[in-house]
Backbone bond lengths (Angstrom), bond angles and torsions (degrees), N, CA, C in turn:
res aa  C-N    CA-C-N  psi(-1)  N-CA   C-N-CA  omega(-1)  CA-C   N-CA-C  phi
1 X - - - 1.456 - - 1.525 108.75 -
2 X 1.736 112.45 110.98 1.563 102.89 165.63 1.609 107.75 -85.73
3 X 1.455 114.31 155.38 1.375 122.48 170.89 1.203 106.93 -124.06
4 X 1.333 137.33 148.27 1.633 155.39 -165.95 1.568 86.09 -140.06
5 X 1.455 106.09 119.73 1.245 114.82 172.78 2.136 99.38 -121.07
6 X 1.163 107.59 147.89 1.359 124.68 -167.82 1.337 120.11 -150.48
7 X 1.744 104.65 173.57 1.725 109.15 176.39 1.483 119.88 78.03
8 X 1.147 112.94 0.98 1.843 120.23 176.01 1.248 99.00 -55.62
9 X 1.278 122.67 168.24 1.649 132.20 158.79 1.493 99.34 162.53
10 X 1.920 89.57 -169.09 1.766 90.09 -169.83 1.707 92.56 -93.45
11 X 1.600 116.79 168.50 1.282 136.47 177.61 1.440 103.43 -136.18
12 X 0.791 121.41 -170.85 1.775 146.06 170.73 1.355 105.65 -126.32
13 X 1.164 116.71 152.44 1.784 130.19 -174.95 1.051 92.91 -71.71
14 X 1.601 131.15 123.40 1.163 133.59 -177.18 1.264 137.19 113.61
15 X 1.525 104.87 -18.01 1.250 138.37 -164.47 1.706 115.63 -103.74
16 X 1.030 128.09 163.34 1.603 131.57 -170.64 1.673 107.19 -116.97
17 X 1.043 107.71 168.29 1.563 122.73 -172.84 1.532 110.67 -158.52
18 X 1.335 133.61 143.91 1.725 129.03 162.83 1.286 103.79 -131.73
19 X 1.778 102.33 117.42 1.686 96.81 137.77 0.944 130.96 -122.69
20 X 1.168 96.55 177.24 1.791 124.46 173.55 1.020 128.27 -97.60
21 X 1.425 98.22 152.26 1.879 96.62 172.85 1.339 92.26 -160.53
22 X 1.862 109.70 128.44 0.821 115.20 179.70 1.521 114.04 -119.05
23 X 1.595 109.40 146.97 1.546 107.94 -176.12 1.367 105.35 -101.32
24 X 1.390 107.33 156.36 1.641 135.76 136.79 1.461 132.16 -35.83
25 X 1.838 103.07 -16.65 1.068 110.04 -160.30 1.778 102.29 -125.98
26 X 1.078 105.11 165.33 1.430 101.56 166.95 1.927 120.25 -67.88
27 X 1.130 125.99 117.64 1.680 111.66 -156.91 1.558 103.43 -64.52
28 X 1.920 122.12 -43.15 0.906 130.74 179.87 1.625 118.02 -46.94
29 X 1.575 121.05 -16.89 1.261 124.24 168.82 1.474 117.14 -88.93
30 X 1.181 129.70 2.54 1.374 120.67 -146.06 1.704 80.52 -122.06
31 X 1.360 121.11 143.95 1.353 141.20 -175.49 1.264 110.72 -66.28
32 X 1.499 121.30 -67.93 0.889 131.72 -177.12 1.368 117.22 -136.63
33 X 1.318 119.56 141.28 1.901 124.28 -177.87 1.275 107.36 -132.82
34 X 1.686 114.20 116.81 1.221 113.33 -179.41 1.059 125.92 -141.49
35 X 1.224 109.56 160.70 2.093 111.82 -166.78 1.800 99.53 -96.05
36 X 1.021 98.41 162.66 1.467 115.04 -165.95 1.635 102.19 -152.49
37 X 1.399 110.72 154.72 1.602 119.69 160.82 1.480 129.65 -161.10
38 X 1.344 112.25 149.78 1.557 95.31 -169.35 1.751 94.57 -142.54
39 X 1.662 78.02 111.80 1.428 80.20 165.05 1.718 135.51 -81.66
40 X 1.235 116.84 152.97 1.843 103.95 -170.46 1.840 106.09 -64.89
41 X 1.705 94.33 129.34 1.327 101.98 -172.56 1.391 117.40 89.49
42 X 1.086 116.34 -2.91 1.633 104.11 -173.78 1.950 92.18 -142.24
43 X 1.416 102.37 154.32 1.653 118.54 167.51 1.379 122.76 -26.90
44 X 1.430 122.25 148.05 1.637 118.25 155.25 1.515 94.38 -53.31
45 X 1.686 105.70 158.27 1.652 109.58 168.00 1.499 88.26 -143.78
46 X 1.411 105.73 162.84 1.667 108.48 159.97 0.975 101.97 -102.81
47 X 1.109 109.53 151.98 1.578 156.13 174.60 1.641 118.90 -97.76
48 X 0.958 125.39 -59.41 1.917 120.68 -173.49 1.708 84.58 -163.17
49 X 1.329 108.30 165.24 1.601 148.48 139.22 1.105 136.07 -131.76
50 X 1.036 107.44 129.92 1.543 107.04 176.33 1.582 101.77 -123.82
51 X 1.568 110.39 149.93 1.672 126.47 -173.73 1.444 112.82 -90.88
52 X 0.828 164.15 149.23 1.344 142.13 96.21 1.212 125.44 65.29
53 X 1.251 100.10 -64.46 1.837 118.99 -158.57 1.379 90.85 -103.72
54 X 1.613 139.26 5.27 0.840 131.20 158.70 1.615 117.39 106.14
55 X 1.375 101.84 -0.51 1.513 119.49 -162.28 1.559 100.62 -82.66
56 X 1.279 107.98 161.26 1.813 110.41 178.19 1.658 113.99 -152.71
57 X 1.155 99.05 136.87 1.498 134.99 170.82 1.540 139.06 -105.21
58 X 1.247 119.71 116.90 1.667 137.77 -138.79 1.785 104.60 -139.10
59 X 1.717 122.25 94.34 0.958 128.90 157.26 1.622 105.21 -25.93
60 X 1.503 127.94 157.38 1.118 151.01 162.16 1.818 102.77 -24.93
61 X 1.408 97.34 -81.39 1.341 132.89 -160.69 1.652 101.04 -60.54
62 X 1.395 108.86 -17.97 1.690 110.11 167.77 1.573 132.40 -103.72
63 X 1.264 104.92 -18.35 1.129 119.19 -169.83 1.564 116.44 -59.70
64 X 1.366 117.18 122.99 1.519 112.35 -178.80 1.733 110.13 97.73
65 X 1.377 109.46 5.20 1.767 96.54 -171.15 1.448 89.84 -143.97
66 X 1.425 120.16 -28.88 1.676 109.86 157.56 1.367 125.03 -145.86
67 X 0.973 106.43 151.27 1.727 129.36 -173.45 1.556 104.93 -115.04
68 X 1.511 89.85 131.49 1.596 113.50 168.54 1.841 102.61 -110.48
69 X 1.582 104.60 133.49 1.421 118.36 171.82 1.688 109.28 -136.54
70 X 1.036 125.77 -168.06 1.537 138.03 -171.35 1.243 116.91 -166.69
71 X 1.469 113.62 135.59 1.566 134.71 -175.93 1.115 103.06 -83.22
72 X 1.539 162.54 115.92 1.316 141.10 -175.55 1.965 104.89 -88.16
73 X 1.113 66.45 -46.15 2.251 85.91 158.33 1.393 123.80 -14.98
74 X 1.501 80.24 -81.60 1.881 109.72 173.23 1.352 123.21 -97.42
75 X 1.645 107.27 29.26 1.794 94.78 -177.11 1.430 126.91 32.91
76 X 1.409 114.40 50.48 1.482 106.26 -175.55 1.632 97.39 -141.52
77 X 0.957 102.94 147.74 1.699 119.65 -172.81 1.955 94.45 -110.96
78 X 1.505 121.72 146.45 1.221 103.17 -179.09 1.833 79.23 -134.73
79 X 1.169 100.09 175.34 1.661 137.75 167.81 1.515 121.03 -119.88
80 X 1.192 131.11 83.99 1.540 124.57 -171.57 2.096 96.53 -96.68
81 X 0.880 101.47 101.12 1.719 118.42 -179.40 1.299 114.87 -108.10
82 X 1.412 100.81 86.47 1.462 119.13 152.19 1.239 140.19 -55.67
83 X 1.967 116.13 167.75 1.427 95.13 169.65 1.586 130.42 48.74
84 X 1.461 113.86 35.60 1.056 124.99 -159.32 1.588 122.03 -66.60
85 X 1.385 138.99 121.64 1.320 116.39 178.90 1.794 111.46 -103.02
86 X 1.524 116.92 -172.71 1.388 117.08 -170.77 1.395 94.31 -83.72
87 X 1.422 117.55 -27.04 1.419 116.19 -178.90 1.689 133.80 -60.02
88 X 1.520 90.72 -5.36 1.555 118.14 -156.72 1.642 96.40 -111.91
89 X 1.582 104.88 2.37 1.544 90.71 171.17 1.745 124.77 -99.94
90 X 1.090 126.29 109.18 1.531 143.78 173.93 1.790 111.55 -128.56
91 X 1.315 84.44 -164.39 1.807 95.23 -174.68 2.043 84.50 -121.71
92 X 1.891 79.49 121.11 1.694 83.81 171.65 1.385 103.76 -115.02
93 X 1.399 100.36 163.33 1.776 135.99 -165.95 1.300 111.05 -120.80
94 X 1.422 103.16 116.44 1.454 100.10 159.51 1.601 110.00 -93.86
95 X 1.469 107.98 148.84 2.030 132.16 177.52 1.559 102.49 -122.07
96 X 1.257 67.48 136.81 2.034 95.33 168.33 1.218 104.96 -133.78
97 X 1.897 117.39 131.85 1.011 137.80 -129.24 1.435 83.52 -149.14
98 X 1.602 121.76 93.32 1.758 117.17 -172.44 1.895 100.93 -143.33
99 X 1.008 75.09 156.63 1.526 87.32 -179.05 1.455 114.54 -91.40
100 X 1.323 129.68 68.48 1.186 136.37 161.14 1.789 151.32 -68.30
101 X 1.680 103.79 119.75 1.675 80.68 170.76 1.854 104.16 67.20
102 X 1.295 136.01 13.22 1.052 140.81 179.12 1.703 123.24 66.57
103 X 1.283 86.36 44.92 1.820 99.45 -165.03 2.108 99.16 -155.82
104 X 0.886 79.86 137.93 1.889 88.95 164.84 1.521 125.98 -89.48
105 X 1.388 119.65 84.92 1.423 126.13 -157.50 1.820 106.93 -117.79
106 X 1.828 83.76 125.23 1.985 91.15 165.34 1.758 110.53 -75.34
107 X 1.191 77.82 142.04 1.914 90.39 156.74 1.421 107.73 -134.34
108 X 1.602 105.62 -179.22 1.652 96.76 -140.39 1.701 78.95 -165.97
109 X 1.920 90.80 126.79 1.534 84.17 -178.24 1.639 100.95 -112.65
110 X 1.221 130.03 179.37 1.387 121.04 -172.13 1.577 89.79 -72.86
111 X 1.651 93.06 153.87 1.450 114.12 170.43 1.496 118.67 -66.54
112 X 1.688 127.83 151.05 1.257 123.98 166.77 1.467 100.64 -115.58
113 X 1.629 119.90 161.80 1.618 128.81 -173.94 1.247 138.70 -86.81
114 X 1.332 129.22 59.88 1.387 133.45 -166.18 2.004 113.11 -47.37
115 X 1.267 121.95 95.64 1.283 96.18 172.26 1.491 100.92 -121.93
116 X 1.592 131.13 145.38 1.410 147.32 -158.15 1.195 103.64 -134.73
117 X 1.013 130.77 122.84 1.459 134.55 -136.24 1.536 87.21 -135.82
118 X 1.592 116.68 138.20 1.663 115.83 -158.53 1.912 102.67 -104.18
């Protein structure tokens, strides 16, 4: 599975941003699709998932300021991130979470640049 992740840029505190990430793959096959971010100096963290079936999942610290959905169309998983803070600026990753080859394997598309400017 390749992933093309997109839509980074600068915002203002307060302000919204969407990306994308588009697969190689059909999205409706893929288990799980998930956002990720890493800010400089600090851990990967997750960010959202979404399943298959279309369902979605939101750490504490995200819940209510962004939403993950999917195009089944366009193989593309998006991030619509609201309410944006400076804290929220890193380089995010989209994951694909598939059952491959008889094994459960991530793929990992290059990161795009969230910076939120205070």
């Amino acid at each position: 599975v390749q992933l093309q992740a997109s839509g980074g840029g600068l915002a203002q505190a307060g302000g919204s941003l969407r990306l994308s990430c588009t697969s190689s793959r059909s999205i409706a096959l893929i288990t799980l699709m998930r956002w990720y971010r890493q800010a400089p100096g600090k851990e990967r963290e997750l960010v959202a998932v979404r399943n298959s079936g279309d369902g979605s999942t939101y750490p504490d610290y995200i819940r209510g300021r962004f939403t993950v959905s999917g195009d089944n169309d366009k193989n593309t998983m998006y991030l619509q991130m609201n309410s944006l803070r400076p804290e929220d600026t890193a380089v995010y990753y989209c994951n694909a979470y598939v059952f491959d080859f008889g094994e459960w394997k991530n793929y990992w598309g290059h990161g795009t640049l969230v910076t939120v400017s205070s």
